[in-house]
Legacy VTK file of the C-alpha trace (Angstrom):
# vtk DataFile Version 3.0
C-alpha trace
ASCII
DATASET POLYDATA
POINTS 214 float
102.178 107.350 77.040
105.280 109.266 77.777
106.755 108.788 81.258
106.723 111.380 84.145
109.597 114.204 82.687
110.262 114.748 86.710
111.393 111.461 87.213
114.771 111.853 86.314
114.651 115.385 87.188
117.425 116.557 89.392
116.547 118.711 92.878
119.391 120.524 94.446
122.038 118.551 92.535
121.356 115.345 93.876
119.121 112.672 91.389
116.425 110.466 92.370
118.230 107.751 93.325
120.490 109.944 95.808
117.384 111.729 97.412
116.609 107.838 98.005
119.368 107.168 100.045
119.691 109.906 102.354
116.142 109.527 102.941
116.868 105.998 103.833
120.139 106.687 105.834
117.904 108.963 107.775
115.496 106.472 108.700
117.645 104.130 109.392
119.292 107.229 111.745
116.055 107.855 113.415
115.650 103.503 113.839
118.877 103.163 115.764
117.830 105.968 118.057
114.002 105.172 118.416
114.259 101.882 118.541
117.082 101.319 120.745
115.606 103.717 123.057
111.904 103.286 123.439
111.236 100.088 121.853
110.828 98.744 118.598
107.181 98.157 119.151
106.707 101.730 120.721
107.642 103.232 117.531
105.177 104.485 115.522
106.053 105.033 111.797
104.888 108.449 112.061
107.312 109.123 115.048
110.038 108.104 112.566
109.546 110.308 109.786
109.046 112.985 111.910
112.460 112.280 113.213
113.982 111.773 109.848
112.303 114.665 108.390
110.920 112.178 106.004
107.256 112.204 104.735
105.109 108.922 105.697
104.499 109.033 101.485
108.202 108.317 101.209
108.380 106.376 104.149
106.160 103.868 102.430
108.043 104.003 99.027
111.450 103.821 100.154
111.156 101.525 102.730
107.670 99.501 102.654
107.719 98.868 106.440
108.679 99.270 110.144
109.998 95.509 109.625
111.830 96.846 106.569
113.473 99.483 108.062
114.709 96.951 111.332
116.094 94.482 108.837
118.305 97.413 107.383
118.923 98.736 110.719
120.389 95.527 112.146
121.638 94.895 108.623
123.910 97.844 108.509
125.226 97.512 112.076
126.096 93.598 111.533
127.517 93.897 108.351
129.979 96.124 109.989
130.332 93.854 112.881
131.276 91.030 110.389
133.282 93.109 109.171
135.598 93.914 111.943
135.619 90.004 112.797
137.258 89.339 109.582
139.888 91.795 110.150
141.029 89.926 113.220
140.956 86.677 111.940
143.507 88.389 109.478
145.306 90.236 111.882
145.513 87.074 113.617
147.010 85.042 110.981
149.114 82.009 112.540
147.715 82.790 115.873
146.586 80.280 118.181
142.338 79.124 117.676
141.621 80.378 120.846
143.159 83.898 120.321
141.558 83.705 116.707
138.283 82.870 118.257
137.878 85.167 121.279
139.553 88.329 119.194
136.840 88.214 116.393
134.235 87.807 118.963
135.359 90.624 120.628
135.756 92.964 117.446
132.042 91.705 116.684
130.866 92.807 120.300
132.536 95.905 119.926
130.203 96.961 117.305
127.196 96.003 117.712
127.806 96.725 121.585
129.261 100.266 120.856
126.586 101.479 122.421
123.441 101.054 124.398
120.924 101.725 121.819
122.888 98.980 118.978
122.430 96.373 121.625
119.146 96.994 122.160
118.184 96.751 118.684
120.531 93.857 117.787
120.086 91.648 120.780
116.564 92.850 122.597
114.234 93.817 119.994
114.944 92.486 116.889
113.840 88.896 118.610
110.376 87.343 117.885
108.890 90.009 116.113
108.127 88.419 112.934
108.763 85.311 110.373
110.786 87.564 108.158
112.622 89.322 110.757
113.556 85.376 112.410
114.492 84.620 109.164
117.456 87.290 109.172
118.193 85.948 112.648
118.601 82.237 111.323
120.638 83.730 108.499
122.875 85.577 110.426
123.446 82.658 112.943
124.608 80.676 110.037
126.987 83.103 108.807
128.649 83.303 111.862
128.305 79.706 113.091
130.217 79.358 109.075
133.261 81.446 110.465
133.445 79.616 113.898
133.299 76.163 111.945
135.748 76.829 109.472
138.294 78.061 112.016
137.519 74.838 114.123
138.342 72.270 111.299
141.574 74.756 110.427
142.116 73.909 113.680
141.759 70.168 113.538
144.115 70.123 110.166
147.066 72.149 111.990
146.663 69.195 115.026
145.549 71.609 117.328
142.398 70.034 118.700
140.528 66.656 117.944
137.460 66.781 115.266
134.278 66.348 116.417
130.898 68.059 115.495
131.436 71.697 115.630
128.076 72.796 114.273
126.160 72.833 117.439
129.369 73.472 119.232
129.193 76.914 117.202
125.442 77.509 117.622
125.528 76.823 121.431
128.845 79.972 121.545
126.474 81.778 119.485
123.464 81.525 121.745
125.996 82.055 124.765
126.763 85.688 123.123
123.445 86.657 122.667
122.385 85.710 125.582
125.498 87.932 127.213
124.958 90.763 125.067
121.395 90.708 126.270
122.575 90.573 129.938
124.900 93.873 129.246
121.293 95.428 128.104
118.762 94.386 130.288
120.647 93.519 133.373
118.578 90.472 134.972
121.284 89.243 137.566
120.953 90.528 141.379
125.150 91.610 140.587
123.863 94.640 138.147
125.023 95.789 134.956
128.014 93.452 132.854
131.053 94.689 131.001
132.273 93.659 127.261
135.583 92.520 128.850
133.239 90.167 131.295
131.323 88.955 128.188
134.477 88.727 126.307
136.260 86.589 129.439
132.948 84.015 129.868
133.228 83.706 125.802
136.770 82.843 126.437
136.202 79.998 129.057
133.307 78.434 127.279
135.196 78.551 124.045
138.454 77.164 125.267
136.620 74.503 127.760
134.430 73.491 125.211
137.460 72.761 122.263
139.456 71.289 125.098
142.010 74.250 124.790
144.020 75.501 127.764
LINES 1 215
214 0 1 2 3 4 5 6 7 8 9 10 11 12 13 14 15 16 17 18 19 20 21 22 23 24 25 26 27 28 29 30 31 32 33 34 35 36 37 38 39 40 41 42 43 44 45 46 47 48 49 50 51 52 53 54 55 56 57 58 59 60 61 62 63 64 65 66 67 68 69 70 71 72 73 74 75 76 77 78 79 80 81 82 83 84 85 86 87 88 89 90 91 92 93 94 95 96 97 98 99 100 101 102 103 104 105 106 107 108 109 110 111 112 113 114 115 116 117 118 119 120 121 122 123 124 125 126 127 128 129 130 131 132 133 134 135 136 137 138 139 140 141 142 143 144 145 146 147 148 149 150 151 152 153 154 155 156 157 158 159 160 161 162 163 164 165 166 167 168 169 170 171 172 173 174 175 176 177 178 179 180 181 182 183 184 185 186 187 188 189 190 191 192 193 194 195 196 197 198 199 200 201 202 203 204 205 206 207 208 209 210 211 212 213
């Protein structure tokens, strides 16, 4: 049987395949708001599309799921993160591990930091909320616990620090930034609210004391 002639069929200029995306960037919109303001779980899917202006017909084609649409949320926002962290580490070519280290952590933070609502989302609730969802965690941790080891053993080869085993060196920094970035959501300490230059200062020290750097 012949297939559907409006499949291909173009509606106000844009194909199929564009409609597709805007619908998703829109979604994805309406996450980082909803989401990052009251709650991942307090989201209904209906709530979403109605702030999208999507249908909940296209809602389930496009995207499948509210765990979907939080993997591409956090996806888009880290992937610019990462982003930004490679930049310094070339901007900081020949610079010092420490500098190399601290600056990319920084340009990280400043993303997914840049505001209230990407924290939420990227530190708050995208944790325990299902297998899949833990799975991007653990993949992301090992992406950036990669960059951190690599600069560490460029490190050892240039003789500036000694070797030793820097994969749960890198894992316990990365838990130490979460566990920041969470802080500058939620504030749990009886001192209030914490800055990016405070996180950025404590990643410093543990960094530096940790590698036995000055």
């Amino acid at each position: 049987m012949a297939g559907d002639p409006r499949a291909g069929r173009n509606y106000a200029g844009l194909s199929k395949e564009q409609r597709v995306a805007q619908r998703r960037t829109r979604l994805i919109d309406a996450a980082l708001e909803l989401f990052g303001t009251q709650g991942y779980a307090s989201t209904p899917i209906e709530r979403l599309c109605t702030v999208a202006n999507v249908s909940t017909r296209s809602f389930y084609e496009d995207m499948g799921s509210r765990e979907v649409l939080l993997i591409a949320l956090v996806e888009r926002v880290s992937a610019v993160a990462l982003a930004e962290a490679m930049a310094s580490l070339t901007r900081n070519r020949g610079a010092s591990l420490s500098v190399r280290v601290i600056d990319a952590f920084r340009a990280y933070l400043a993303v997914t930091c840049a505001d209230h609502r990407s924290a939420r989302v990227l530190y708050v609730e995208v944790v325990g909320v299902s297998p899949v969802v833990e799975q991007w965690r653990r993949e992301q941790r090992r992406v950036l616990a990669g960059l951190l080891i690599g600069e560490a053993r460029d490190a050892v080869e240039r003789g500036e620090i000694k070797s030793r085993r820097f994969d749960l060196f890198a894992l316990a920094v990365i838990g130490s930034v979460h566990a920041l970035a969470q802080e500058l959501v939620q504030a749990t300490m009886p001192v209030g609210t914490v800055s990016l230059d405070e996180i950025c200062s404590e990643i410093a020290c543990f960094v530096n004391c940790g590698l036995g750097l000055d």
